[in-house]
C-alpha positions in Angstrom: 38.0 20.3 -8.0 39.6 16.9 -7.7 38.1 13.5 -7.9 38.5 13.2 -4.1 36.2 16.1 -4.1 33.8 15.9 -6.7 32.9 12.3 -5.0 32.7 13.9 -1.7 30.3 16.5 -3.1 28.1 13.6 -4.8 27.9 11.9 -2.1 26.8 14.9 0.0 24.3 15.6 -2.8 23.3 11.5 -2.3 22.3 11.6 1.2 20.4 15.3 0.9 18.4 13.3 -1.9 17.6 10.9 0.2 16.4 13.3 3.0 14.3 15.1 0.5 12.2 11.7 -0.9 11.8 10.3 3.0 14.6 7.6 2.5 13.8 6.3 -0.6 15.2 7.6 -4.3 15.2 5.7 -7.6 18.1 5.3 -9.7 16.1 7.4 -12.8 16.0 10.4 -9.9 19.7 10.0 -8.6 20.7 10.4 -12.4 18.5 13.1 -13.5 20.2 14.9 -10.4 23.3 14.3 -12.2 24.3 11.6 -9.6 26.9 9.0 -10.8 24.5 5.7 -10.7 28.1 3.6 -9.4 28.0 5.5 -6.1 24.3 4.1 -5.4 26.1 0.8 -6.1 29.0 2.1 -3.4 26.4 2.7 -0.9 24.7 -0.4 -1.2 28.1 -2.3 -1.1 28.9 -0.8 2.0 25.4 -0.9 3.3 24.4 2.5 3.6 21.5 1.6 1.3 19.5 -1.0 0.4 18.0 -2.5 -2.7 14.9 -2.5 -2.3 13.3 -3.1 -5.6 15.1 -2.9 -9.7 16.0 0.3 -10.0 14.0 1.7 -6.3 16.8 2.4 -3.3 16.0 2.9 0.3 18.4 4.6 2.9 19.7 2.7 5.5 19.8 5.3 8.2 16.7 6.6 7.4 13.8 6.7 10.1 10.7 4.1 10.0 7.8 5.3 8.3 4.2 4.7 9.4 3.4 1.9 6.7 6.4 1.4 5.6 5.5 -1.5 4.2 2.6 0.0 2.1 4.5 2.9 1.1 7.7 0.0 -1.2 4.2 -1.7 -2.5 3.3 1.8 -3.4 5.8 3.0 -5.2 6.2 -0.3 -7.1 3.0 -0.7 -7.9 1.2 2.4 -8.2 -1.8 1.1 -9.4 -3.1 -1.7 -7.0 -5.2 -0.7 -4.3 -4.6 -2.3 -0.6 -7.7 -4.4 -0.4 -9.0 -6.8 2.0 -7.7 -8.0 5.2 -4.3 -5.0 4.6 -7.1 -2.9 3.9 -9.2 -3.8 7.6 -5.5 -3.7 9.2 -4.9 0.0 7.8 -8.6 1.1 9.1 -7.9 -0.4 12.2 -11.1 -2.4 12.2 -9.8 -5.8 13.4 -7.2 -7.4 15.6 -5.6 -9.1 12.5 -2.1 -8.4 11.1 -2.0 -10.3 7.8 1.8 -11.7 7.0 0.9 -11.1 3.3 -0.6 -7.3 2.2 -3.7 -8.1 -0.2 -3.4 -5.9 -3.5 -6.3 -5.0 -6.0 -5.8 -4.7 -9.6 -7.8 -4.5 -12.3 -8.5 -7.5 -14.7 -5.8 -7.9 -17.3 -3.5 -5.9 -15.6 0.1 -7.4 -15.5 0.7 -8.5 -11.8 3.8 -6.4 -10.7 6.7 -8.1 -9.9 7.1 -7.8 -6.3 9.2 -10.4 -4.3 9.4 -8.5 -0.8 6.8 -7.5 1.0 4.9 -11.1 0.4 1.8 -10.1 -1.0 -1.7 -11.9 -2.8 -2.6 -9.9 -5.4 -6.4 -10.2 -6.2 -7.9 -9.2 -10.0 -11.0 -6.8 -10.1 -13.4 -6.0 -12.8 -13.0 -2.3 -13.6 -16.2 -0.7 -12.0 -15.7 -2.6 -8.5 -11.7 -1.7 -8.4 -12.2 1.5 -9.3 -14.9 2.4 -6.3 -14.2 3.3 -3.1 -10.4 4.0 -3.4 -8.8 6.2 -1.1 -5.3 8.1 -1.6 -3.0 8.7 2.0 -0.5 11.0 0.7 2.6 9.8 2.7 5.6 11.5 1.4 7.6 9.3 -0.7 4.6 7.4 -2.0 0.7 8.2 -2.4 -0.7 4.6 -0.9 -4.4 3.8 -2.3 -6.8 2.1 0.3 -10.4 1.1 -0.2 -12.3 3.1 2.3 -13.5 1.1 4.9 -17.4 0.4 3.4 -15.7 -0.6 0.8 -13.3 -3.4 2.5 -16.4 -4.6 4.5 -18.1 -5.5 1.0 -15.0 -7.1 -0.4 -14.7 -9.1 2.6 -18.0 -10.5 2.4 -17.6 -11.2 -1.1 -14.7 -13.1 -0.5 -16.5 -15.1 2.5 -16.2 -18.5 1.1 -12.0 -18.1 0.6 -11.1 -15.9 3.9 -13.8 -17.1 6.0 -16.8 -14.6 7.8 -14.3 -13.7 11.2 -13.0 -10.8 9.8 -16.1 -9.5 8.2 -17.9 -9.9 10.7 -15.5 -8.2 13.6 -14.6 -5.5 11.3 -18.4 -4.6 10.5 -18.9 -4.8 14.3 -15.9 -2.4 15.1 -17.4 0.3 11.9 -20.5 0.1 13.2 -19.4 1.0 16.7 -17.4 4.1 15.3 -18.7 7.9 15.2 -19.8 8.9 11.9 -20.6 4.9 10.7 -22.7 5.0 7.3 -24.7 1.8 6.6 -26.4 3.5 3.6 -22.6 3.8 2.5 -22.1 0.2 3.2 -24.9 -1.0 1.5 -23.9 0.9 -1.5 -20.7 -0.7 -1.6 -22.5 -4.0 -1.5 -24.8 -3.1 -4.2 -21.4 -2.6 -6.7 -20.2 -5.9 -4.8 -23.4 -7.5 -5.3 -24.1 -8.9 -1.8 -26.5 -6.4 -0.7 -29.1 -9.0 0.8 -26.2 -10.7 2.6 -25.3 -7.3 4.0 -29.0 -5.8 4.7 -28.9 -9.4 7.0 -25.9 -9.0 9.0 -26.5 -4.9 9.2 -29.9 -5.9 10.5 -28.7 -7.9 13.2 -26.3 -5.4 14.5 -28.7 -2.3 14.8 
């Protein structure tokens, strides 16, 4: 086979790659396919993919995901947990789009180095990161969320830097949902420690 062909077949084998991770293919995966890492560097010179991360490729003319944004953070940082006011977002308990995607990670961890999607990375001691977490598989990434108890007792925690708002609307919005748990509520403010405050506000509401 010539070289005309041999490059035609690679990049053949490229795009069905591609397909086959939902748009998105590392360089380690393109090699270990036996894929010549300069024609990533073609396709990205000639924009048919995009950097989007060292070493982490996304197709150009791939569809959108659902969370697209979630799913880069995920597979560059597949540790942190979407937290916070991402976290409400992604349960659809309040009317807020953050600009920034809030990240858990545990204390001492090295902060990933992520320089698009903006996002604040906050540092948890290990028995409050690890409760609560849940994994949405999503195809090319598995994104961890804290369940929605467990974003309610973060947010009030965090009360004094994001403000009360969101807590407050996104309790109100749980509360009004089918299957709502306060007992699970109030046990994710007993590992947050602000089970009085949330006894008060849960209280009020019923």
């Amino acid at each position: 086979m010539g070289i005309g062909g041999r490059h035609h077949t690679q990049d053949t084998r490229l795009k069905q790659l591609f397909a086959e991770n939902h748009g998105y293919l590392s360089r380690k995966e393109a090699v270990g396919a036996g894929i010549d890492p300069h024609l990533l560097s073609a396709w990205v010179n000639y924009g048919r993919a995009e950097r989007v991360q060292r070493g982490l490729y996304r197709d150009t003319e791939a569809p959108p995901l659902t969370h697209e944004s979630l799913i880069e953070v995920a597979l560059r940082a597949p540790h942190a947990v979407v937290c916070l006011r991402s976290a409400l977002a992604f349960h659809e308990l309040g009317t807020v789009s953050p600009a920034e995607i809030d990240l858990a990670i545990p204390n001492k961890a090295r902060t990933p180095p992520i320089h698009y999607p903006p996002v604040n990375f906050y540092y948890f001691s290990d028995s409050v990161y690890r409760y609560g977490i849940q994994e949405h598989e999503t195809g090319p990434a598995t994104i961890k969320v804290y369940s929605p108890e467990k974003t309610l007792a973060d947010l009030l925690f965090y009360k004094y830097k994001l403000g009360t708002d969101l807590f407050i609307e996104g309790l109100q919005a749980y509360m009004l949902r089918t299957g709502a748990n306060p007992s699970q509520v109030m046990e994710a403010a007993r590992v947050r420690r602000v089970q009085r405050q949330m006894r008060t506000y849960l209280e009020a509401l019923t």
